[in-house]
C-alpha positions in Angstrom: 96.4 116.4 91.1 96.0 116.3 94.3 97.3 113.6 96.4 97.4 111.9 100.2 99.3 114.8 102.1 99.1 117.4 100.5 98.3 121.0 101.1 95.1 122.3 99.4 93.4 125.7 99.2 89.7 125.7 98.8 88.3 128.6 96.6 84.5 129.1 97.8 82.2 131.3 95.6 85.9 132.2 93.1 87.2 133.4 96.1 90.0 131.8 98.6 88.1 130.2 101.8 90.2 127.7 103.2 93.3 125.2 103.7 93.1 121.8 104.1 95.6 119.0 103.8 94.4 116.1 102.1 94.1 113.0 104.6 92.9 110.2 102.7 92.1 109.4 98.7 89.8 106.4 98.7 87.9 104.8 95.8 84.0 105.5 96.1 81.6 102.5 95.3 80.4 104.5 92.5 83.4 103.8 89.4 85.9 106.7 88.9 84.8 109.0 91.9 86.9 109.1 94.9 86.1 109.6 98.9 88.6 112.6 100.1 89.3 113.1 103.2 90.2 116.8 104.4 91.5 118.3 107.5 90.5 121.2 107.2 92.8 123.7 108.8 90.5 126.2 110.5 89.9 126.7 114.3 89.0 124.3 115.9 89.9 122.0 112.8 87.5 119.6 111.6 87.3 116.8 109.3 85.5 116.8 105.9 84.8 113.7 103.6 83.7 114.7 100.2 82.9 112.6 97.1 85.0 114.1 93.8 85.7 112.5 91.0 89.3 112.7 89.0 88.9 116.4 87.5 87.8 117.7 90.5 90.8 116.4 92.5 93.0 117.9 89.5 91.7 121.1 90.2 87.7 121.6 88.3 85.0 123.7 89.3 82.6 121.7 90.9 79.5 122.4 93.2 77.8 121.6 96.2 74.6 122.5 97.3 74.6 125.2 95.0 77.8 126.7 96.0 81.3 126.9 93.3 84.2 125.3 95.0 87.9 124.4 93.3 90.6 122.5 94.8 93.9 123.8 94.5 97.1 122.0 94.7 99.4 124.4 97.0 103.3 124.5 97.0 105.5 125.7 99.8 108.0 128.3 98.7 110.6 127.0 99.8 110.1 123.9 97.9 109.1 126.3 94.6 112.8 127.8 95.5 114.3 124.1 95.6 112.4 123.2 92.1 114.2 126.3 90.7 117.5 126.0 92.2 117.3 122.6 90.6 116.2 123.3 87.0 119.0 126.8 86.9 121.7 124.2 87.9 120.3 121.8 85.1 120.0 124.4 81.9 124.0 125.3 83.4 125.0 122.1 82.5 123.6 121.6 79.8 124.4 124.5 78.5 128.5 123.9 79.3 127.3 120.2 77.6 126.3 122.1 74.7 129.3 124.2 74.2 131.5 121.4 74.4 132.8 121.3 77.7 131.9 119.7 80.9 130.9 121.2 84.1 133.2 121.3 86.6 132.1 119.9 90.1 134.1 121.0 92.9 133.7 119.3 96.0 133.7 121.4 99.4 133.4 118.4 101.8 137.3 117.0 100.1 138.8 120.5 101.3 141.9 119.4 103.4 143.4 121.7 105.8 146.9 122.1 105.1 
């Protein structure tokens, strides 16, 4: 789902269209639809307000004026890198876990010259 801040790719007619980072998420008068506000990342940028309720924020087809449009959620490589890096070092220890040991940590910031 997307939330305040975040990067989004707009797919217009199934096909990619535009970025836009998500500026605001505000409740609409009307119950469980939502005001979003969009910068939308295009030259010279502008500023789009749309009306979506919680499936379309996740990521649903949706329409206006007759035209398909998706939201999608995007994530930087280098934070998809970070994610893995995280959950390799995770399945590591628990695998050591597992086979009865414990991980050993060493520490690189306790090196001493000598």
């Amino acid at each position: 789902m997307a939330t305040t801040h975040d990067l989004v790719l707009i797919h217009v007619d199934n096909k990619p269209g535009f970025y836009a980072r998500v500026e605001e998420i505000i409740p609409d008068v009307k119950p469980g639809w939502w005001q979003v506000k969009l910068l939308v990342l295009t030259f010279p940028m502008q500023v789009f307000t749309w009306i979506l309720d919680d499936h379309q924020i996740e990521g649903a087809d949706f329409t206006m004026g007759g035209t398909p449009l998706r939201m999608e959620n995007v994530i930087s490589p280098v934070e998809t890198e970070r994610i893995e890096k995280e959950e390799a070092e995770k399945a590591r220890i628990q695998k050591a876990r597992q086979e009865g040991g414990t991980p050993k940590v060493i520490s690189l910031s306790d090196r001493r010259k000598k």
